[in-house]
mmCIF entry with sequence, helices, sheets and N, C-alpha, C, O atoms, coordinates in Angstrom:
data_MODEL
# 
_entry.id   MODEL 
# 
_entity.id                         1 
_entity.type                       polymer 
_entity.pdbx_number_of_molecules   1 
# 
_entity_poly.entity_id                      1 
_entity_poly.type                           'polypeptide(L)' 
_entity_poly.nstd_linkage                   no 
_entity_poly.nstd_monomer                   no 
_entity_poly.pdbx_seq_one_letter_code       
;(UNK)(UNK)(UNK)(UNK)(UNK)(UNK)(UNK)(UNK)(UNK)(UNK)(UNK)(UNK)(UNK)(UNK)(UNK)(UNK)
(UNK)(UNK)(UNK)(UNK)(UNK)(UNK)(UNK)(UNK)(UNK)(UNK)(UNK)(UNK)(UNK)(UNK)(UNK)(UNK)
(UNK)(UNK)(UNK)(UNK)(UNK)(UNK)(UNK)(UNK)(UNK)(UNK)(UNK)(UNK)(UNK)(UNK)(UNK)(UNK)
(UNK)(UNK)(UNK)(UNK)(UNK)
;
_entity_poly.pdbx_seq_one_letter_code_can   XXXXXXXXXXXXXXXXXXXXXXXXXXXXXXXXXXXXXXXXXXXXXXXXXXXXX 
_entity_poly.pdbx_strand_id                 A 
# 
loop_
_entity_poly_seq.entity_id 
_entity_poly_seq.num 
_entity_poly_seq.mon_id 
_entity_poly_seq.hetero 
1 1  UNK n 
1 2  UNK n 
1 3  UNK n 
1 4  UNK n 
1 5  UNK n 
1 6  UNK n 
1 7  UNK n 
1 8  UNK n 
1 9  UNK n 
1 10 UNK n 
1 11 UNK n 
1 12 UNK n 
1 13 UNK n 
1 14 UNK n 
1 15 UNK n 
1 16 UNK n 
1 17 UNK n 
1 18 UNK n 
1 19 UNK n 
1 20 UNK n 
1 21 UNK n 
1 22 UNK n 
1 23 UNK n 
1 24 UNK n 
1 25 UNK n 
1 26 UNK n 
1 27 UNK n 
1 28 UNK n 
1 29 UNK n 
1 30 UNK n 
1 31 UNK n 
1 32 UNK n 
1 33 UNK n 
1 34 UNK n 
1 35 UNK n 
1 36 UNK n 
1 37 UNK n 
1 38 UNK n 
1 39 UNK n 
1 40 UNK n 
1 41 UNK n 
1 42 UNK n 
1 43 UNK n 
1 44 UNK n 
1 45 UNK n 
1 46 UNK n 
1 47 UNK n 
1 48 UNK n 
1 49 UNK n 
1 50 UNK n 
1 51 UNK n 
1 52 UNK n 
1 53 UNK n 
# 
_struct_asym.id          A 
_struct_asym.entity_id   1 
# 
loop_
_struct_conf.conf_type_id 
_struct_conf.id 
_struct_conf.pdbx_PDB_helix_id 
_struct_conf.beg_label_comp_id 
_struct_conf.beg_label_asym_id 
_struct_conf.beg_label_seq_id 
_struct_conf.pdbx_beg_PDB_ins_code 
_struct_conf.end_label_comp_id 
_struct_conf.end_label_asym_id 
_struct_conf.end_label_seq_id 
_struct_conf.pdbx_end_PDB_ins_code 
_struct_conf.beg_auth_comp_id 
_struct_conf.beg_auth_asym_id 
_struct_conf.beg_auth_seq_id 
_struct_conf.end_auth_comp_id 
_struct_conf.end_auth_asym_id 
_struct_conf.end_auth_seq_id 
_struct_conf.pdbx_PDB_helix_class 
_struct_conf.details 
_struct_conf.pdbx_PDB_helix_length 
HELX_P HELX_P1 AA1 UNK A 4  ? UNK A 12 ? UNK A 4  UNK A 12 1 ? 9  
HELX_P HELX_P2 AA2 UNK A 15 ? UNK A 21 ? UNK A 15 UNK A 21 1 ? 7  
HELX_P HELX_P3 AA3 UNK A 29 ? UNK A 32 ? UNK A 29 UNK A 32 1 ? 4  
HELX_P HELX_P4 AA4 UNK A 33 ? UNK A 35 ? UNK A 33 UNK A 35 5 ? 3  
HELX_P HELX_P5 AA5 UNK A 36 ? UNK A 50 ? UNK A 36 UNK A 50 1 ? 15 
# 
_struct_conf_type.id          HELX_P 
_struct_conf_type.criteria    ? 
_struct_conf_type.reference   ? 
# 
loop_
_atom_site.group_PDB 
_atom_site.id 
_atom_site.type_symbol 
_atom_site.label_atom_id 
_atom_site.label_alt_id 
_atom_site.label_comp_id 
_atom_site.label_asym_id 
_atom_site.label_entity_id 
_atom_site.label_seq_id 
_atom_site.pdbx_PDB_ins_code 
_atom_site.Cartn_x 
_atom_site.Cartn_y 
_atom_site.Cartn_z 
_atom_site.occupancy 
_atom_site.B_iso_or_equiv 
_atom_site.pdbx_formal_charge 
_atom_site.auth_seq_id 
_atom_site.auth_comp_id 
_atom_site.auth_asym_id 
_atom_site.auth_atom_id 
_atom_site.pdbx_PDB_model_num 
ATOM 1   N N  . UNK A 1 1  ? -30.298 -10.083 -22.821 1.00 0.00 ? 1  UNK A N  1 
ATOM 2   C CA . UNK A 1 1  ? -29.204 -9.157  -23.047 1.00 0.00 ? 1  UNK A CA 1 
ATOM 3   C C  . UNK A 1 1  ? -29.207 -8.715  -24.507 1.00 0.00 ? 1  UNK A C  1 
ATOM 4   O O  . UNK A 1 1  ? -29.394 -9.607  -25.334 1.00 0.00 ? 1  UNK A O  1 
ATOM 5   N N  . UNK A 1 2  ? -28.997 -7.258  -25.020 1.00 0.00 ? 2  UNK A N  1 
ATOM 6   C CA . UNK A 1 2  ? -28.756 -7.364  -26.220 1.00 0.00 ? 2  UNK A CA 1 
ATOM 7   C C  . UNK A 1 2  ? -26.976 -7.134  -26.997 1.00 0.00 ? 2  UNK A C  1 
ATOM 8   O O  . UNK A 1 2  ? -25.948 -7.063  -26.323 1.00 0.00 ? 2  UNK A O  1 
ATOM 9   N N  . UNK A 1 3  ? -27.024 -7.078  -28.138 1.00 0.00 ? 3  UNK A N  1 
ATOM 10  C CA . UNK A 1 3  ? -26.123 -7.440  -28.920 1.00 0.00 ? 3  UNK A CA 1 
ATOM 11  C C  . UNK A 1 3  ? -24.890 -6.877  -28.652 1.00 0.00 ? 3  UNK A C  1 
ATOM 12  O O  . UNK A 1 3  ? -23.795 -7.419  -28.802 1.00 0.00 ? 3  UNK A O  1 
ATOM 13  N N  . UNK A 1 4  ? -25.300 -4.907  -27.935 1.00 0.00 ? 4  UNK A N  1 
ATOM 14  C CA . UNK A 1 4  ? -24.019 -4.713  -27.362 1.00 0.00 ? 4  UNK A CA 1 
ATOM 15  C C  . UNK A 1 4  ? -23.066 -5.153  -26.250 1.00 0.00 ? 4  UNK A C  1 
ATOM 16  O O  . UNK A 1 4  ? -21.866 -5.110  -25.978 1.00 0.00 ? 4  UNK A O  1 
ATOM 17  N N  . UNK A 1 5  ? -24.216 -5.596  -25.752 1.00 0.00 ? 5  UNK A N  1 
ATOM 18  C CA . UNK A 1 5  ? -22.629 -6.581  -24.643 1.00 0.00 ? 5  UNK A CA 1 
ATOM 19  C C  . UNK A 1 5  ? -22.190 -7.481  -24.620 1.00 0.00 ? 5  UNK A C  1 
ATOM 20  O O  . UNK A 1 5  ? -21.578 -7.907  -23.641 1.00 0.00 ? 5  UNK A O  1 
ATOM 21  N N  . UNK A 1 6  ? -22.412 -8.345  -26.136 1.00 0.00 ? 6  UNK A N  1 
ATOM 22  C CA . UNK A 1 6  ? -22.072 -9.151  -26.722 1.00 0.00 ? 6  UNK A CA 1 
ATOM 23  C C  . UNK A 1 6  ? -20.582 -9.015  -27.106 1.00 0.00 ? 6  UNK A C  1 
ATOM 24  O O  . UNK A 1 6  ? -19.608 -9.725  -26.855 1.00 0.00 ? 6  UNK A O  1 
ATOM 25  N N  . UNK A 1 7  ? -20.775 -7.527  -28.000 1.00 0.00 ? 7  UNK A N  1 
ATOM 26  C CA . UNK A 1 7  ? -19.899 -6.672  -29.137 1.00 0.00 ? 7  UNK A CA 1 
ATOM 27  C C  . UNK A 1 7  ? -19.056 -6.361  -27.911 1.00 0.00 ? 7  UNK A C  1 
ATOM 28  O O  . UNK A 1 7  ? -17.863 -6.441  -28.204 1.00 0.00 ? 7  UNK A O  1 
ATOM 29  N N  . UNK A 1 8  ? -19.325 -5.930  -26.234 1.00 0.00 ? 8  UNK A N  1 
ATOM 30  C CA . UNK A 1 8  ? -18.332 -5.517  -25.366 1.00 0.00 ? 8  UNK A CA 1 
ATOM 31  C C  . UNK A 1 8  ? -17.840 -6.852  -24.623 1.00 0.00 ? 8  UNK A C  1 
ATOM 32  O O  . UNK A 1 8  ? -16.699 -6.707  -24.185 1.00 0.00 ? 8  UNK A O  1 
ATOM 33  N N  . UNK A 1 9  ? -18.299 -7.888  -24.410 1.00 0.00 ? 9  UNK A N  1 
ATOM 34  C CA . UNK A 1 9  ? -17.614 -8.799  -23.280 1.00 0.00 ? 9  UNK A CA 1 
ATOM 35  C C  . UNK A 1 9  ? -16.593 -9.544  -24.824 1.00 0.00 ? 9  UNK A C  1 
ATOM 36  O O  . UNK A 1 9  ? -15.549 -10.151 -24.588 1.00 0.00 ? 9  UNK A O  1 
ATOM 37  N N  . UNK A 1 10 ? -16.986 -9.407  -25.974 1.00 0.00 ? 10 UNK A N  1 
ATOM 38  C CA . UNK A 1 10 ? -15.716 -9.987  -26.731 1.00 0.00 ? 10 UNK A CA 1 
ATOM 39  C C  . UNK A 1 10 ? -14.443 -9.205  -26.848 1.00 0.00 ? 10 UNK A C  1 
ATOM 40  O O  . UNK A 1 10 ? -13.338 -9.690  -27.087 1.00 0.00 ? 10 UNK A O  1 
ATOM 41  N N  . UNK A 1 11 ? -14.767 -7.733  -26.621 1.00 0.00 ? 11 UNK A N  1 
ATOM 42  C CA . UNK A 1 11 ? -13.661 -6.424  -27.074 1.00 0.00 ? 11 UNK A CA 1 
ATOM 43  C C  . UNK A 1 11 ? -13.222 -6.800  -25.901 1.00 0.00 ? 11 UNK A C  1 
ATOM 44  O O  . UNK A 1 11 ? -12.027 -7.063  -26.039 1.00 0.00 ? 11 UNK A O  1 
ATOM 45  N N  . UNK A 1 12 ? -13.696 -7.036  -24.353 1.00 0.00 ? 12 UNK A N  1 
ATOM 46  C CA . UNK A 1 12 ? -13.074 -7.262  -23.324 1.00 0.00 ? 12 UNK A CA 1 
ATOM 47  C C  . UNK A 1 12 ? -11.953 -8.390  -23.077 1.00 0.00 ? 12 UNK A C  1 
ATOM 48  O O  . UNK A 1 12 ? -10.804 -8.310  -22.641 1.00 0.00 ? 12 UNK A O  1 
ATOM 49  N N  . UNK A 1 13 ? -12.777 -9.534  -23.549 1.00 0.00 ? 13 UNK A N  1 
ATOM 50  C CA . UNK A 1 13 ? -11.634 -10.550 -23.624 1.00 0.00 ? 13 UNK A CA 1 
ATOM 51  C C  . UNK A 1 13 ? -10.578 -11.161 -24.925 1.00 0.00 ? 13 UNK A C  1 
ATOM 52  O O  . UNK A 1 13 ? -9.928  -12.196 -25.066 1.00 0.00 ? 13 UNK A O  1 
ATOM 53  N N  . UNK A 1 14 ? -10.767 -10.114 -25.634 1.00 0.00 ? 14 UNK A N  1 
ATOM 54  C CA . UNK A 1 14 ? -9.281  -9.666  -26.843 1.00 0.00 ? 14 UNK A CA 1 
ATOM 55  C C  . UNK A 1 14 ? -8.440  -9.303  -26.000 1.00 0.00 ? 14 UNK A C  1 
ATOM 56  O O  . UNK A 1 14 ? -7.427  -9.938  -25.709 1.00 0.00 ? 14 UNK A O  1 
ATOM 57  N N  . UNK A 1 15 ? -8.841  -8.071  -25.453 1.00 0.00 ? 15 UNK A N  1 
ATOM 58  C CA . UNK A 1 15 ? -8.202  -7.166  -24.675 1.00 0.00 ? 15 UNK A CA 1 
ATOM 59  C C  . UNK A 1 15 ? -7.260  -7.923  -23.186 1.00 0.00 ? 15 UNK A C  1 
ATOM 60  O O  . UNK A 1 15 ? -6.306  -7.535  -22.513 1.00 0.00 ? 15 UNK A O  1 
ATOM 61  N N  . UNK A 1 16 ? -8.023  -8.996  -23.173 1.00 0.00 ? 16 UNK A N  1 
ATOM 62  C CA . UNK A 1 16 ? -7.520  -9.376  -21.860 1.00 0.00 ? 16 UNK A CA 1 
ATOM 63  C C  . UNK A 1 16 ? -6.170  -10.167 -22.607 1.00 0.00 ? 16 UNK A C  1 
ATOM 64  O O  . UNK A 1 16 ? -5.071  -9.634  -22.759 1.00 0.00 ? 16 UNK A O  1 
ATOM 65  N N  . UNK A 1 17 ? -6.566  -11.703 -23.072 1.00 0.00 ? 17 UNK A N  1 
ATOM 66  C CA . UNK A 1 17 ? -6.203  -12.228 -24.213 1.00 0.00 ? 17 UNK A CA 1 
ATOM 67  C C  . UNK A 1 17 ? -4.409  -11.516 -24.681 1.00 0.00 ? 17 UNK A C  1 
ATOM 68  O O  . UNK A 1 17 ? -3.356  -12.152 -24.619 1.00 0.00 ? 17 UNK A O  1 
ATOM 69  N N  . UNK A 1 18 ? -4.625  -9.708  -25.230 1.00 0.00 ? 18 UNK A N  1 
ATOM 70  C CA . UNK A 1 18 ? -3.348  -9.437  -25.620 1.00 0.00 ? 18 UNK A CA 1 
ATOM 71  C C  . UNK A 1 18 ? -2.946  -9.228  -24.098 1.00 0.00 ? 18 UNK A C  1 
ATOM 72  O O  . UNK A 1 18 ? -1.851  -9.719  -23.822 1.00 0.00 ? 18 UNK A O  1 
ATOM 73  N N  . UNK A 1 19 ? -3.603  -8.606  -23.068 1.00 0.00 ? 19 UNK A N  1 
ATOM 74  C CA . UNK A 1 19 ? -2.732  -8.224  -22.057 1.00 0.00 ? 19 UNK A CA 1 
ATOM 75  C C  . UNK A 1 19 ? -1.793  -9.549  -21.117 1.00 0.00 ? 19 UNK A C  1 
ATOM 76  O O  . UNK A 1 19 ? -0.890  -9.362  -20.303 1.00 0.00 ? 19 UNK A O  1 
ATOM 77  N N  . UNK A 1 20 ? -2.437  -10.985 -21.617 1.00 0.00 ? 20 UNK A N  1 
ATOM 78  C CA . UNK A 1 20 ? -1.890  -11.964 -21.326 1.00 0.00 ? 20 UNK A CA 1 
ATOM 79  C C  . UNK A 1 20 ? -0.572  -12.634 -21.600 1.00 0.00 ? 20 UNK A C  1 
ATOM 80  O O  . UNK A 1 20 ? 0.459   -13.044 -21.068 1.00 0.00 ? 20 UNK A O  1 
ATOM 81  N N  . UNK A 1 21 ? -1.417  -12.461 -23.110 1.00 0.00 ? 21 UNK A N  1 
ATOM 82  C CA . UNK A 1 21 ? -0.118  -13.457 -23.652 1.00 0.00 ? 21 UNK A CA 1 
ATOM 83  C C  . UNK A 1 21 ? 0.751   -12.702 -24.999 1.00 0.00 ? 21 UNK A C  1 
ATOM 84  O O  . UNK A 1 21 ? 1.598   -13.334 -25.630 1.00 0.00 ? 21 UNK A O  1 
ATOM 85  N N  . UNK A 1 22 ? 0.469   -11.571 -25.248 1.00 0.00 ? 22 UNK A N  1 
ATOM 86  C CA . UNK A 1 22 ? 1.491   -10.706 -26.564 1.00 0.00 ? 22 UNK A CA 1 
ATOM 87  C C  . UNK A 1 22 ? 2.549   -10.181 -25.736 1.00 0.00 ? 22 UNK A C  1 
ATOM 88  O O  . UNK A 1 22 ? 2.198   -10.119 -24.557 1.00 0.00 ? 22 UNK A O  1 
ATOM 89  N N  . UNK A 1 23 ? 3.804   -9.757  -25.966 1.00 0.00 ? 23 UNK A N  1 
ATOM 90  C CA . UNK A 1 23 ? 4.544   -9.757  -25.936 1.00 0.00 ? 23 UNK A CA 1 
ATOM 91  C C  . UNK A 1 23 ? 4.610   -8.407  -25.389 1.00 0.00 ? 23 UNK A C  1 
ATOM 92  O O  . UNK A 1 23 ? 4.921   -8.436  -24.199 1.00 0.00 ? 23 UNK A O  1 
ATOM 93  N N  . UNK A 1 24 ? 4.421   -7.214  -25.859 1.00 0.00 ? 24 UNK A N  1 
ATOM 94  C CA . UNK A 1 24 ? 4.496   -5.836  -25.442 1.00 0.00 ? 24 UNK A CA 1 
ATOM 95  C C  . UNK A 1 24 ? 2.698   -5.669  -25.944 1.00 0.00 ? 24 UNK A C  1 
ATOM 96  O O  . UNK A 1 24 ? 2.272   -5.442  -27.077 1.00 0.00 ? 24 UNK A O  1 
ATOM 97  N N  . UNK A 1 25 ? 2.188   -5.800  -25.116 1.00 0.00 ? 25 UNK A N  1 
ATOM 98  C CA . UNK A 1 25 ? 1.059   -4.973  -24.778 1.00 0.00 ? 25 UNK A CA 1 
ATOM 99  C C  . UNK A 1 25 ? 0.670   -3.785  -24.278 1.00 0.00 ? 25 UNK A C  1 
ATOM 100 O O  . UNK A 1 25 ? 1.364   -3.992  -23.283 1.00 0.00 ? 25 UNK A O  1 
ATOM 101 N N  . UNK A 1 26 ? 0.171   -2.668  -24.040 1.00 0.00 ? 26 UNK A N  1 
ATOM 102 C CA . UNK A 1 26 ? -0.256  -1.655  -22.925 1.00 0.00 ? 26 UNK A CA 1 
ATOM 103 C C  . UNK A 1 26 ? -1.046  -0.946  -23.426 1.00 0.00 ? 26 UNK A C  1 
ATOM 104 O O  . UNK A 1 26 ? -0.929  -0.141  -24.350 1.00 0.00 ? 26 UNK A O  1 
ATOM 105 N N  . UNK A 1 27 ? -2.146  -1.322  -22.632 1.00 0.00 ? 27 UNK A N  1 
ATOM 106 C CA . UNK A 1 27 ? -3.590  -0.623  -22.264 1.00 0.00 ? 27 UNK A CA 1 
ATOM 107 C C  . UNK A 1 27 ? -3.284  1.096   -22.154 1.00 0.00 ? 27 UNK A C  1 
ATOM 108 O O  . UNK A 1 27 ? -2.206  1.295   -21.594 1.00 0.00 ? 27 UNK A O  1 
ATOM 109 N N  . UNK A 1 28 ? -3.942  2.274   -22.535 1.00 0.00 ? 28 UNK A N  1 
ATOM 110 C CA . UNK A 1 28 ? -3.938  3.357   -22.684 1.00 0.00 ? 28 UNK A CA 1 
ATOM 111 C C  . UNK A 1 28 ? -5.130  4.013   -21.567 1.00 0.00 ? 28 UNK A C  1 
ATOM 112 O O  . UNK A 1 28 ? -6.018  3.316   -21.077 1.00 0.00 ? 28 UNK A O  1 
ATOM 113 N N  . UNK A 1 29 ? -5.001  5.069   -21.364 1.00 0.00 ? 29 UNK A N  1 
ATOM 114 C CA . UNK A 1 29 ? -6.514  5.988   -20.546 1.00 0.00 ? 29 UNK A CA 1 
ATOM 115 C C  . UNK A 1 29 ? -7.377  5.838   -21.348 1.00 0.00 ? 29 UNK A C  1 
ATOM 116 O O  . UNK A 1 29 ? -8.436  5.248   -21.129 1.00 0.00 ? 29 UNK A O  1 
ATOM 117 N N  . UNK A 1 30 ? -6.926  6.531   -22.755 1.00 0.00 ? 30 UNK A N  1 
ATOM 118 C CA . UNK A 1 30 ? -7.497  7.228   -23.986 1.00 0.00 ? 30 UNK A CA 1 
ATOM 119 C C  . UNK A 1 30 ? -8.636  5.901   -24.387 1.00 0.00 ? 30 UNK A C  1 
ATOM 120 O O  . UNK A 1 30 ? -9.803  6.222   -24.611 1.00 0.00 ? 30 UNK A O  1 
ATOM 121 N N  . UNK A 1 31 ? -8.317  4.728   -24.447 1.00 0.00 ? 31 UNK A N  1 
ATOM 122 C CA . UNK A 1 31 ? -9.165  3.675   -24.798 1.00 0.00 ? 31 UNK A CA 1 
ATOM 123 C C  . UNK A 1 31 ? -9.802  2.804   -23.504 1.00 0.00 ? 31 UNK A C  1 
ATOM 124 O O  . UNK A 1 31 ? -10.831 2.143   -23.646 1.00 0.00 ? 31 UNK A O  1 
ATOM 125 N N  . UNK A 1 32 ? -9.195  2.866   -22.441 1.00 0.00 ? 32 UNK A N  1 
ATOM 126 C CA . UNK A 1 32 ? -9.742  2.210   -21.350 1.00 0.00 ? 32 UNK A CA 1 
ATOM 127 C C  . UNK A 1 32 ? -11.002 2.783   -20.861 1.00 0.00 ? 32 UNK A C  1 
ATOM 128 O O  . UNK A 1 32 ? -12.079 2.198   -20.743 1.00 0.00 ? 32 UNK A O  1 
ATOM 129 N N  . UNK A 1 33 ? -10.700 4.101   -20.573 1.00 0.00 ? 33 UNK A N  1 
ATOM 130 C CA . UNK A 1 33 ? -12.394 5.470   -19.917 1.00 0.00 ? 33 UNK A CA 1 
ATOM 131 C C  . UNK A 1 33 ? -13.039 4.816   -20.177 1.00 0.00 ? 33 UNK A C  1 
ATOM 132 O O  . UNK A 1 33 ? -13.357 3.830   -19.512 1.00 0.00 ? 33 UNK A O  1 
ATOM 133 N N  . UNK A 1 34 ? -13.546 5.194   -21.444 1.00 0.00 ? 34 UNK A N  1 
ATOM 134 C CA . UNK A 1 34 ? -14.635 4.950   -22.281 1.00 0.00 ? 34 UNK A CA 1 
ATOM 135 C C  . UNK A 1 34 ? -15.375 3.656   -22.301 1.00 0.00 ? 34 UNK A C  1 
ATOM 136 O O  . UNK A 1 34 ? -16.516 3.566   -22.753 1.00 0.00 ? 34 UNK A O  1 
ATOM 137 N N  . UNK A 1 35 ? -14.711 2.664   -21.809 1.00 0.00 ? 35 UNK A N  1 
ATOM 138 C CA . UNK A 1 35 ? -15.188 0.973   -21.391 1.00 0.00 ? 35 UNK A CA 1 
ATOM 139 C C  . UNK A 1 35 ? -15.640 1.469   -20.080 1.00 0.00 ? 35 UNK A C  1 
ATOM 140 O O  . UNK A 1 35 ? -16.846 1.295   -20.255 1.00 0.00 ? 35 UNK A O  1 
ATOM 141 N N  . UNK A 1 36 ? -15.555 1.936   -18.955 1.00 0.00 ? 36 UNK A N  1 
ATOM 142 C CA . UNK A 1 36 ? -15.435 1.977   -17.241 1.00 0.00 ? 36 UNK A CA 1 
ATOM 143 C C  . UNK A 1 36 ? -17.807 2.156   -17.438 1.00 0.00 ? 36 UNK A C  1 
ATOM 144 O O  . UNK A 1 36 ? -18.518 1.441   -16.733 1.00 0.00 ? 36 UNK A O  1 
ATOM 145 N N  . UNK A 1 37 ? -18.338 3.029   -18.309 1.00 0.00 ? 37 UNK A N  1 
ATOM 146 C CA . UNK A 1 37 ? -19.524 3.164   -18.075 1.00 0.00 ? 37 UNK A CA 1 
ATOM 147 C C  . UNK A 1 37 ? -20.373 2.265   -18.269 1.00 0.00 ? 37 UNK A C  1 
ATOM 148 O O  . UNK A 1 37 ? -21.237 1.974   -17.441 1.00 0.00 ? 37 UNK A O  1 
ATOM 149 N N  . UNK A 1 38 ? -20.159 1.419   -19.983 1.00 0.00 ? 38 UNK A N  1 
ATOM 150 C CA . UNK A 1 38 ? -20.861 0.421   -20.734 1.00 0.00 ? 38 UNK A CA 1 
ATOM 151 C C  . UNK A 1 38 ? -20.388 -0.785  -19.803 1.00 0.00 ? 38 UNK A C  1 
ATOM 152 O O  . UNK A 1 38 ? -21.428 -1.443  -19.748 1.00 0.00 ? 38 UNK A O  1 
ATOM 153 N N  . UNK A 1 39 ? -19.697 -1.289  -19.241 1.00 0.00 ? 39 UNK A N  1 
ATOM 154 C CA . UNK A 1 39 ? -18.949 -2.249  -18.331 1.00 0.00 ? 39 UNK A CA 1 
ATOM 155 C C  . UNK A 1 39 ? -19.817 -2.080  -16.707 1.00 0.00 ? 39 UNK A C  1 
ATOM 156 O O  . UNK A 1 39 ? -20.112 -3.018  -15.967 1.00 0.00 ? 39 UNK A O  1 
ATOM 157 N N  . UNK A 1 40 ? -20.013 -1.023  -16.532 1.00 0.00 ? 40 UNK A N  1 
ATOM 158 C CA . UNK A 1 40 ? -20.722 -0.722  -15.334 1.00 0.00 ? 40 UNK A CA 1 
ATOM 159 C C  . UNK A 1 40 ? -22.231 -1.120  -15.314 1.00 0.00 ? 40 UNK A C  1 
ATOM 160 O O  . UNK A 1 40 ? -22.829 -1.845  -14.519 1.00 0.00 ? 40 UNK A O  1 
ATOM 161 N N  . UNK A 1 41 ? -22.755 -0.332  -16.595 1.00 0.00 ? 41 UNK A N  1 
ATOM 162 C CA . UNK A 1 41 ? -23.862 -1.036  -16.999 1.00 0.00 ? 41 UNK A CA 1 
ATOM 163 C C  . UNK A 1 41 ? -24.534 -2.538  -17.181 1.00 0.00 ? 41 UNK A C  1 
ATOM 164 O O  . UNK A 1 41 ? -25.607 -2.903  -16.702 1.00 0.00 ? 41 UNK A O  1 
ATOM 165 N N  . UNK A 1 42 ? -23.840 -3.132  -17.803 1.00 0.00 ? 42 UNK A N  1 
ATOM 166 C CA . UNK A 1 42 ? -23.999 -4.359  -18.217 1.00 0.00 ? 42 UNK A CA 1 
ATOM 167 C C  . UNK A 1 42 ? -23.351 -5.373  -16.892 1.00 0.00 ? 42 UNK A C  1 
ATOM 168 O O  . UNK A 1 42 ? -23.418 -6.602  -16.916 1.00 0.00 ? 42 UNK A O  1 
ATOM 169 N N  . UNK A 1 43 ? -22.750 -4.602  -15.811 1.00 0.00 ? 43 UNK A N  1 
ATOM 170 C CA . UNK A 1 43 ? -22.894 -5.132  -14.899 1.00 0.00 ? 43 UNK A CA 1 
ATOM 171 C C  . UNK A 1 43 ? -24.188 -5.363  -13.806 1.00 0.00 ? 43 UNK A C  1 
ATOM 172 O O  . UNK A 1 43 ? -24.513 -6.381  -13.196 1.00 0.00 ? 43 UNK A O  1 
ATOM 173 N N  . UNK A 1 44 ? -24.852 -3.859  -13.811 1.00 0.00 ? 44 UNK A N  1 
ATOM 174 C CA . UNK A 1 44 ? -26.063 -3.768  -13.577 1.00 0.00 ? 44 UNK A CA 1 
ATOM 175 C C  . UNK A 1 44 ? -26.903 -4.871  -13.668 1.00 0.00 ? 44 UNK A C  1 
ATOM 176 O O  . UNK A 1 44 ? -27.347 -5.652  -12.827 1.00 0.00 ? 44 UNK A O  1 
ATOM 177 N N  . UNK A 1 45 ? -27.049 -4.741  -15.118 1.00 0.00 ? 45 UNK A N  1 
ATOM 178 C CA . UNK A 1 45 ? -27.801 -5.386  -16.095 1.00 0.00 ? 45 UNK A CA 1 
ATOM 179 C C  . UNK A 1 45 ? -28.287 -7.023  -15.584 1.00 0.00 ? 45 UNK A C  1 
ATOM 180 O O  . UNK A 1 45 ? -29.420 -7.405  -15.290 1.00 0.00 ? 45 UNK A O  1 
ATOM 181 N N  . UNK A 1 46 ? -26.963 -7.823  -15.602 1.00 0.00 ? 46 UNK A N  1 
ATOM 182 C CA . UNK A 1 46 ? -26.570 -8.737  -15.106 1.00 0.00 ? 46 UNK A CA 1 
ATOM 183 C C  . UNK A 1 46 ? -27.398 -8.836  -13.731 1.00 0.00 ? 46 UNK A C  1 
ATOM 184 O O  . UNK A 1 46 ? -28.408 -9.538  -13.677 1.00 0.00 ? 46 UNK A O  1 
ATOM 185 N N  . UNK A 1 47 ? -26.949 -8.134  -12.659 1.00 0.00 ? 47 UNK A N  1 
ATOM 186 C CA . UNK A 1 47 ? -27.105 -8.497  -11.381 1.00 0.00 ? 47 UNK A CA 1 
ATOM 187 C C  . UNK A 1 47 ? -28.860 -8.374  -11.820 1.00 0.00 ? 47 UNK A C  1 
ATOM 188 O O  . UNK A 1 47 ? -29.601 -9.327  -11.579 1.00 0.00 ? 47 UNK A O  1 
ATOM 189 N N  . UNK A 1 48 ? -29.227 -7.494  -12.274 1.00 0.00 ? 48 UNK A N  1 
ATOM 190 C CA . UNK A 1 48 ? -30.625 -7.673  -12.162 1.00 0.00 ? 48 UNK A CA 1 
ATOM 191 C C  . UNK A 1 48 ? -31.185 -8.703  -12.879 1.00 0.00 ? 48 UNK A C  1 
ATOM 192 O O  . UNK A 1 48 ? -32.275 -9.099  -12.467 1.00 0.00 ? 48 UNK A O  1 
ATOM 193 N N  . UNK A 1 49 ? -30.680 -9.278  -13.923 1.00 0.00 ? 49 UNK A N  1 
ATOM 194 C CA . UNK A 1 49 ? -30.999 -10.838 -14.534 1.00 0.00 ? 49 UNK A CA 1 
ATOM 195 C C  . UNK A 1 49 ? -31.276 -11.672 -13.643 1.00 0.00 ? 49 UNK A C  1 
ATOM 196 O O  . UNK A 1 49 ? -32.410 -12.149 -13.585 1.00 0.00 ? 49 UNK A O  1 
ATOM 197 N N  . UNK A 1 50 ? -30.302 -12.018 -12.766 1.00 0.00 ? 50 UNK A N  1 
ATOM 198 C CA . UNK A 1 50 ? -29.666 -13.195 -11.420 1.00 0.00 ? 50 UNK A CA 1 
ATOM 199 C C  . UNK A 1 50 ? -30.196 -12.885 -10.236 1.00 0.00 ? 50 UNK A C  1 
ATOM 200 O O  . UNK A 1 50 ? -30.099 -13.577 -9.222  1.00 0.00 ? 50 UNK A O  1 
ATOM 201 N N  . UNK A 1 51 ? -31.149 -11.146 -10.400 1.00 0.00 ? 51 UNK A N  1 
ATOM 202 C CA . UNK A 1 51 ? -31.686 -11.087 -9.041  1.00 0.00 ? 51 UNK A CA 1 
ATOM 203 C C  . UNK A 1 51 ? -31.281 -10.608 -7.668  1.00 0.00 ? 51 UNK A C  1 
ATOM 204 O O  . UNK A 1 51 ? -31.994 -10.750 -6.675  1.00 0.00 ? 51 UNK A O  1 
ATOM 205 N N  . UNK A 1 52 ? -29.769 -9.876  -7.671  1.00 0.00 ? 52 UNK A N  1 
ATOM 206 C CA . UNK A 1 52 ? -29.233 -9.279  -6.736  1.00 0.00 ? 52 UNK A CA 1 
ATOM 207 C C  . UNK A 1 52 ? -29.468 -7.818  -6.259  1.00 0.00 ? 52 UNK A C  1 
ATOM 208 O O  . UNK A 1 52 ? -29.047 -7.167  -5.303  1.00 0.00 ? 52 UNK A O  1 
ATOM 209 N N  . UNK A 1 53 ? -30.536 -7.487  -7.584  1.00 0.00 ? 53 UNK A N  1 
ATOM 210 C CA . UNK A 1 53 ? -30.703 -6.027  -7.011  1.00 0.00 ? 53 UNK A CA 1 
ATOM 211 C C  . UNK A 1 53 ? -31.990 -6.085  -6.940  1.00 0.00 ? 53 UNK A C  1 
ATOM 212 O O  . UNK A 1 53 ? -32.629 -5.119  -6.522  1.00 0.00 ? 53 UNK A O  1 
# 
């Protein structure tokens, strides 16, 4: 794997992290989109590591 989905599965679980436990959190369109492709990818990515595709 390289470094960016490193840099994305940590932005992911900040993200989760505030949506858990801060107090007033909320996730936006404007910043969510833009995760839905690189997230898709590196899901890919994955399955083909482990052999599912």
């Amino acid at each position: 794997m390289n470094k960016a989905y490193g840099r994305l599965l940590t932005e992911l679980y900040d993200w989760r992290q505030k949506g858990d436990y801060d107090n007033i959190f909320d996730f936006d369109a404007k910043s969510v989109i833009p995760l839905f492709e690189p997230v898709y990818e590196m899901i890919q990515r994955i399955e083909e590591e482990i052999g599912i595709l």
